[in-house]
C-alpha positions in Angstrom: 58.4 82.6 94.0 56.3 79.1 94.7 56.0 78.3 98.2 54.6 74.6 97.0 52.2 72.8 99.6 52.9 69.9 97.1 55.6 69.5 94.8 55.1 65.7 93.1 56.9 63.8 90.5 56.4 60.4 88.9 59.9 59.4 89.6 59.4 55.3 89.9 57.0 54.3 87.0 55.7 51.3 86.3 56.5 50.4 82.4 53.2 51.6 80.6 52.3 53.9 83.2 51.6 57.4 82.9 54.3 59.9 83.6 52.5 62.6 86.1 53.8 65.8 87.7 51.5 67.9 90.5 52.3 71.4 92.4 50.4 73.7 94.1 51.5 76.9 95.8 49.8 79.1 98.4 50.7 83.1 97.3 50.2 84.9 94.0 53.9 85.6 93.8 54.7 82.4 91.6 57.2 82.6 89.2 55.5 81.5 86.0 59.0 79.6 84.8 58.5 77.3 87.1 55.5 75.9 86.2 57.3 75.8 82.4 60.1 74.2 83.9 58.2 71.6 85.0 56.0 70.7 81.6 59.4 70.3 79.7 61.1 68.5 81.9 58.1 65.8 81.9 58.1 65.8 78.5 61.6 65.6 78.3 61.5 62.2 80.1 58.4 61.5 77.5 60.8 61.4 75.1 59.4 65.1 73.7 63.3 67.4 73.7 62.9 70.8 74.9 63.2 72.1 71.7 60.9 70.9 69.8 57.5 72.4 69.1 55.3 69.5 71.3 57.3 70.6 74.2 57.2 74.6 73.4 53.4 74.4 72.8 52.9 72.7 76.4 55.2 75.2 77.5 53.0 78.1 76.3 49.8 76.4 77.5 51.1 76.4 80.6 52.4 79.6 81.2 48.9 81.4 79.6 46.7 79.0 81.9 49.2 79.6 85.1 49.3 83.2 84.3 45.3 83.4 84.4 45.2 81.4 87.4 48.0 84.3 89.3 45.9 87.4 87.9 42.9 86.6 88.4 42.0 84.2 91.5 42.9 84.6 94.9 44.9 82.1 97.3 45.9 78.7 96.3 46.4 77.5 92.9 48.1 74.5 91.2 48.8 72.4 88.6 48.9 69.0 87.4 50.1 66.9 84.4 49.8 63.3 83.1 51.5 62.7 80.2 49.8 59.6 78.6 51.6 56.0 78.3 52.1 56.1 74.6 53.6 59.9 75.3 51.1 61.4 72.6 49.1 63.4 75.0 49.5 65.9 77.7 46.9 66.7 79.8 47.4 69.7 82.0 44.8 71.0 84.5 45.4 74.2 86.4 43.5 74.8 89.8 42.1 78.1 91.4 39.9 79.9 94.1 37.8 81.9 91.7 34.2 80.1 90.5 34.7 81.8 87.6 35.2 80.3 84.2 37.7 81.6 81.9 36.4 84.3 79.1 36.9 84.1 76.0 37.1 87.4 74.5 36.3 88.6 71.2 38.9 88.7 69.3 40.6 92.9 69.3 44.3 93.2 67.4 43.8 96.9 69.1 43.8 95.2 72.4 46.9 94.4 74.9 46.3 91.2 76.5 43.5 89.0 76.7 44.7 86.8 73.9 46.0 83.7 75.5 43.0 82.1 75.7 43.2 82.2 72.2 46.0 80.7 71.4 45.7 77.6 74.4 42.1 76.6 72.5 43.5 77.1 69.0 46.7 74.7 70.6 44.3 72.1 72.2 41.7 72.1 70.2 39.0 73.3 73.2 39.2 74.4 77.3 37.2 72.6 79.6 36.2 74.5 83.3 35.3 72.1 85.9 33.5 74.0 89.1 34.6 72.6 92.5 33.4 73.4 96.2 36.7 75.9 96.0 36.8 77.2 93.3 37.2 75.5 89.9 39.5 73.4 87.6 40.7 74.5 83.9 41.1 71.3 82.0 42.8 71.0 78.2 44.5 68.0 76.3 47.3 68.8 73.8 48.4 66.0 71.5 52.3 65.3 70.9 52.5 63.3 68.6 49.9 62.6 65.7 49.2 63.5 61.9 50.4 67.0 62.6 52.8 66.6 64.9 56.6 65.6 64.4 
């Protein structure tokens, strides 16, 4: 369940502006649908229809980099999208309590878990990890639209 402290919308935009979506919630117990609720319904207004594989691909994005942010940090956490003005890039940066960069593990078909990782930097192309006073930010940029995508 979120318990948001902020729950923001770009609702009024500006022609050319960035569409933009924010939320942060104060427990662990967050339901991870919500946070993919929210990616597809931004894109959705992008122009980008549920189901289609832009949409579906920031929707696993943000479920694996939400998911991380539940398990393994205390506290607070959140998240935050900007969808470019030209709709052909999402840029989705999940917050947490816990200095600690995600790991990229080796790869192990044996092993349960510990894959997602994997499949957000093969999606985006690479995972950025900023460090802040409380904690740190996970940073990644998925293109929409482009040579590969529809």
């Amino acid at each position: 369940m979120v318990t948001p402290l902020k729950n923001r919308a770009s609702d009024e935009q500006e022609p050319g502006a960035p569409l933009r979506y924010g939320a942060t919630w104060e427990t662990t117990d967050t339901a991870i649908t919500d946070a993919r609720t929210a990616v597809r319904a931004l894109l959705a207004r992008a122009g980008h229809p549920p189901d289609r594989l832009p949409s579906q691909d920031a929707q696993l994005v943000v479920s694996e980099l939400v998911t991380n942010a539940v398990r393994h940090a205390p506290g607070p956490a959140g998240l935050a999208l900007w969808v470019s003005p030209d709709a052909g890039l999402l840029r989705i940066t999940v917050s947490d309590t816990s200095p600690c960069p995600p790991e990229l593990l080796a790869p192990d078909p044996r092993r349960v878990g510990g894959h997602g990782l994997h499949l957000v930097v093969r999606l985006c192309g690479r995972l950025d990890t900023v460090s802040r006073e409380t904690g740190k930010e996970v940073v990644v940029h998925l293109r929409l639209r482009g040579p590969d995508r529809p």
